[in-house]
C-alpha positions as CSV (number, residue, x, y, z in Angstrom):
1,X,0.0,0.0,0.0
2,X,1.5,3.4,-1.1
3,X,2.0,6.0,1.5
4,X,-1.0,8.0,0.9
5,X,-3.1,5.1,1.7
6,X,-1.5,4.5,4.6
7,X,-2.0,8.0,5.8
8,X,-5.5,7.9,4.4
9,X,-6.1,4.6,6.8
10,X,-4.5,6.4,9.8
11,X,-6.8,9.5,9.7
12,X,-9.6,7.2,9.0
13,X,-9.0,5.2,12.1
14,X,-8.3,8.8,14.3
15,X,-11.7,10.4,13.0
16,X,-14.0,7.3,13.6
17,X,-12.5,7.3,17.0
18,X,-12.4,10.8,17.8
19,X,-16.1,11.8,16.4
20,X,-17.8,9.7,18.7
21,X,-15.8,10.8,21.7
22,X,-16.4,14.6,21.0
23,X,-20.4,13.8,20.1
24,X,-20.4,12.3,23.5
25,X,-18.4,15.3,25.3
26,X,-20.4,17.6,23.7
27,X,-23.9,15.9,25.0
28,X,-22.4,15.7,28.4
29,X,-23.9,19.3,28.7
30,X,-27.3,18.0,28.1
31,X,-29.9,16.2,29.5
32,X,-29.5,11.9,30.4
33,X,-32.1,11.5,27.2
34,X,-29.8,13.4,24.3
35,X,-26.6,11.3,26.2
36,X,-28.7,8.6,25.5
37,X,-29.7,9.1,21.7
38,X,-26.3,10.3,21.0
39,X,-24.7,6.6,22.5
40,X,-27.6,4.7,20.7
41,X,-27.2,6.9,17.5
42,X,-22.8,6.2,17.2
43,X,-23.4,2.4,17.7
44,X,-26.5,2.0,15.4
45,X,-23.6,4.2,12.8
46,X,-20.9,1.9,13.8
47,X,-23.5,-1.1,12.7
48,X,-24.8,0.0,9.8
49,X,-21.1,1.6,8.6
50,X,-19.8,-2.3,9.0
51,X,-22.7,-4.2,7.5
52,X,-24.5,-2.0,4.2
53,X,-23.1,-1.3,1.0
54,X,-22.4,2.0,-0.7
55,X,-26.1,2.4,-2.1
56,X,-28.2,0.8,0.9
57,X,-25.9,3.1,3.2
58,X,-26.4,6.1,1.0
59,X,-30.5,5.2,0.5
60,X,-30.7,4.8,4.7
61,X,-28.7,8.4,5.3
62,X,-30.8,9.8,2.7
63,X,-34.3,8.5,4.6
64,X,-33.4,9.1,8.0
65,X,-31.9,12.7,7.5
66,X,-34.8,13.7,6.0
67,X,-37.2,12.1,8.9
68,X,-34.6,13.5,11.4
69,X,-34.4,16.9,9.8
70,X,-38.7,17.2,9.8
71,X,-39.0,15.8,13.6
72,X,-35.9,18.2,15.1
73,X,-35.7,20.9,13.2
74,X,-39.1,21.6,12.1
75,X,-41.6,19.3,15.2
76,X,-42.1,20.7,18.5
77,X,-39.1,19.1,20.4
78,X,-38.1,20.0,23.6
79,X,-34.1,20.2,23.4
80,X,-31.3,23.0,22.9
81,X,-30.8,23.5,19.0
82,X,-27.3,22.6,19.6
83,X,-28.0,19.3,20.9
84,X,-30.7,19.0,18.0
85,X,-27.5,19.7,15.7
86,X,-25.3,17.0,17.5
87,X,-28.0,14.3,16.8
88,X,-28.7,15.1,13.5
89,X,-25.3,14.9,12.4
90,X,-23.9,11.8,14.6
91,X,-25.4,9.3,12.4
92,X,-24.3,10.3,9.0
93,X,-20.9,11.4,9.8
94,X,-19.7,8.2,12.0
95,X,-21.7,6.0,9.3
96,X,-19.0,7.3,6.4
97,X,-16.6,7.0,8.4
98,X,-16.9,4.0,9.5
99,X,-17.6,2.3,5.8
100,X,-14.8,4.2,4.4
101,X,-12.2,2.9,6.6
102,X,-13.9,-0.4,6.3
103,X,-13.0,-0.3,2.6
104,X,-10.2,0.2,3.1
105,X,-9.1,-2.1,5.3
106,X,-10.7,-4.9,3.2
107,X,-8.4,-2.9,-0.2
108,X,-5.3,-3.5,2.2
109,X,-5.7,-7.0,3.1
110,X,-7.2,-8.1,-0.7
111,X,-4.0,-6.7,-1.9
112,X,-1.4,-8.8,0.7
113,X,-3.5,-11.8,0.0
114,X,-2.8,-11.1,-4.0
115,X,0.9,-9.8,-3.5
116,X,2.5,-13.6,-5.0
117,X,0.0,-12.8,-7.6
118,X,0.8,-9.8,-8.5
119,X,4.5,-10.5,-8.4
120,X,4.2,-13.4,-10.6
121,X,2.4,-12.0,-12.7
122,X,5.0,-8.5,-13.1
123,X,7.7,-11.7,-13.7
124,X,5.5,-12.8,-16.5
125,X,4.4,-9.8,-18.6
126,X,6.0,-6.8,-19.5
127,X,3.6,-4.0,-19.4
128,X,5.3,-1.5,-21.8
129,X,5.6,-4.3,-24.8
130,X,2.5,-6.2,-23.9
131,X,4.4,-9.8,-23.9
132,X,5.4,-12.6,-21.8
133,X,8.8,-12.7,-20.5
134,X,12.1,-14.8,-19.9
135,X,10.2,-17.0,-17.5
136,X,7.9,-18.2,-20.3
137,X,10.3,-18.0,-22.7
138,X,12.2,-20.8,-21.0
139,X,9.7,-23.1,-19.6
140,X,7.8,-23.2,-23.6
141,X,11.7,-23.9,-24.7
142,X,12.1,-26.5,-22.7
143,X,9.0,-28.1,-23.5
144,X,9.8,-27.6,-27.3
145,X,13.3,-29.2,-26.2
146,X,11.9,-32.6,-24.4
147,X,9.4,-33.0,-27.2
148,X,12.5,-33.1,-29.9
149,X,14.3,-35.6,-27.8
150,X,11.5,-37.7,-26.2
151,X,10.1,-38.2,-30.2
152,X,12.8,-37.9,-32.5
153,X,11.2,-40.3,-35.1
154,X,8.6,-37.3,-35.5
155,X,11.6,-34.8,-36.8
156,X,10.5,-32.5,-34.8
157,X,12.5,-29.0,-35.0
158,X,11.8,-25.1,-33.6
159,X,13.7,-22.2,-34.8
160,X,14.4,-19.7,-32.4
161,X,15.2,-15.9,-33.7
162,X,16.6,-12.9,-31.6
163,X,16.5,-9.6,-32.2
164,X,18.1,-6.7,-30.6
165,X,18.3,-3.5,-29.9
166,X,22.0,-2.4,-29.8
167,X,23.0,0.6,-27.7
168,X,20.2,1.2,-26.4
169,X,21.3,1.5,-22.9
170,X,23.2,5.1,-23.9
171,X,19.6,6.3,-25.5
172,X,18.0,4.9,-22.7
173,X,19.8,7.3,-20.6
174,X,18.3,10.3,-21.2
175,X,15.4,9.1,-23.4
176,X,13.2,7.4,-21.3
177,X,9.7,8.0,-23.0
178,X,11.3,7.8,-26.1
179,X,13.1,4.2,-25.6
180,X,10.0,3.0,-24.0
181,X,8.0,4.1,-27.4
182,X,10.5,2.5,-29.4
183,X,10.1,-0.9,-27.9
184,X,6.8,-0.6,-28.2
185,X,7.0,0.3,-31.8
186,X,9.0,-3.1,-32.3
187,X,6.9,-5.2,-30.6
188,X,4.1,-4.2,-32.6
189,X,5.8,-5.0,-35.8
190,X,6.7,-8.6,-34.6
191,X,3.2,-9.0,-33.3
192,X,2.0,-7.7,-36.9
193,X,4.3,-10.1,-39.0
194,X,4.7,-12.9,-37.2
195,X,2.0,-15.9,-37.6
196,X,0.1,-16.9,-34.8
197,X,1.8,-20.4,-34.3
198,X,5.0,-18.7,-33.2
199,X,5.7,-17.0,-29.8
200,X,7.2,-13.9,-29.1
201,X,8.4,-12.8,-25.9
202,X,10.3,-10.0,-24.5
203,X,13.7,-10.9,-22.7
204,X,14.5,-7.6,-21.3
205,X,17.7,-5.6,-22.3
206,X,16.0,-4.7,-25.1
207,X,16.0,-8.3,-26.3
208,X,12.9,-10.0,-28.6
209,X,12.9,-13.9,-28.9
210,X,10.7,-15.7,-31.4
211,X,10.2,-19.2,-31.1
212,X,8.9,-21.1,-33.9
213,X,8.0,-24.4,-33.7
214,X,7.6,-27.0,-36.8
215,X,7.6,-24.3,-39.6
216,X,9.2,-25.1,-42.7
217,X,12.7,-23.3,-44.1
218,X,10.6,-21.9,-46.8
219,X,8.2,-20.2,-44.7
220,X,10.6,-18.6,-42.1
221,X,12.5,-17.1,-44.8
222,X,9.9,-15.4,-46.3
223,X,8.7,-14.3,-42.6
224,X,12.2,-13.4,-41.8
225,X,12.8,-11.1,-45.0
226,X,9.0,-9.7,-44.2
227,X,9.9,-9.3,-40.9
228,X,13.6,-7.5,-41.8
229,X,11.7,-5.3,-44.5
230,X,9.1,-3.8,-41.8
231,X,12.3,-3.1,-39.1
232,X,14.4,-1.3,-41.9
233,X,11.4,1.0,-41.9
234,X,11.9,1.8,-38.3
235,X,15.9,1.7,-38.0
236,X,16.5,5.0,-39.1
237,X,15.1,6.4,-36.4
238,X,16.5,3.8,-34.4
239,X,19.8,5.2,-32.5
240,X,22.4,2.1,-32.7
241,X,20.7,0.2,-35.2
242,X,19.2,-3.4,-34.6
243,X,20.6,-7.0,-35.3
């Protein structure tokens, strides 16, 4: 969780602690009954703030404020129009604050349960180029691999190309955006020319890998040379060139 949430929890917690105990202060100067509604008011909040959703919470405040308003403000009640004010207000406010916090307490603890998740998933997929990783990259190899030597009456085969972006640590360095876009520009191409039987993946280091299984030499050829044509398009504006 990011700093901001954290502090956003914190103040959270301190406010649905802190407006009860000032509601309760401040009806201290009143009558036992307003002590009374105030107590039962805070804990009916605390209830419903725990137990509603966003639109049952929102249709209740909606109802009751507008009964409460009618019956304090405009009825013939006996009370201080302060303590008319601190009753009005107690359920609403400690409602929201209660359900706020509660999401975010429930964010927070979704989010550790789905950290090896989330982490496996970063190891998997790059999200500037939009394709699997190393870690796939090696496990479909392998596969590819133990196929070829468990069957090798089948003459099974996969050709495996790599292409790279040279230098591109020095334009990296103060060309962030711009290397970014340029990856992404390459990765499109392969994604464009490349049949769907083949598997491209993104190494890092500026580093594509396409794997392709039981394709003829004919056939790669002519999607190599496709493939070659579309990057020469781009390598101009390609500081370092690609191999």
């Amino acid at each position: 969780m990011k700093l901001k949430d954290n502090q956003a929890v914190s103040l959270g917690f301190f406010a649905a602690i802190a407006f009860p105990m000032l509601i309760i202060w401040f009806a201290q100067n009143y009558t036992k009954d307003v002590q009374t509604g105030a107590i039962a008011i805070l804990l009916l909040a605390v209830i419903a703030g725990l137990t509603l959703t966003d639109i049952l919470l929102s249709w209740l405040l909606l109802v009751l404020m507008t009964i409460a308003a009618a019956v304090l403000l405009l009825g013939y009640v006996v009370i201080a129009r302060a303590a008319k004010l601190i009753l009005l207000v107690s359920f609403p406010i400690e409602a929201v604050l209660v359900f706020y916090l509660q999401q975010y307490i429930i964010n927070w603890h979704s989010i550790g349960n789905n950290k090896d998740s989330i982490n496996r998933y970063v190891n998997r997929f790059d999200s500037n180029v939009k394709l699997l990783t190393t870690y796939t990259a090696r496990k479909v190899y392998n596969k590819i691999a133990q196929n070829i030597k468990s069957r090798p009456d089948l003459d099974l085969w996969v050709h495996a190309s790599l292409i790279q972006w040279t230098n591109h640590e020095q334009y990296a360095q103060g060309n962030r955006y711009e290397h970014d876009q340029i990856l992404r520009q390459l990765a499109k191409i392969l994604k464009q020319t490349r049949l769907s039987a083949e598997g491209i993946y993104y190494l890092g280091n500026a580093e594509f890998l396409i794997l392709s299984p039981e394709i003829q030499d004919k056939t790669i050829s002519e999607i190599d040379a496709e493939t070659d044509a579309e990057l020469n398009k781009l390598k101009r504006e390609i500081p370092g060139g690609i191999k």
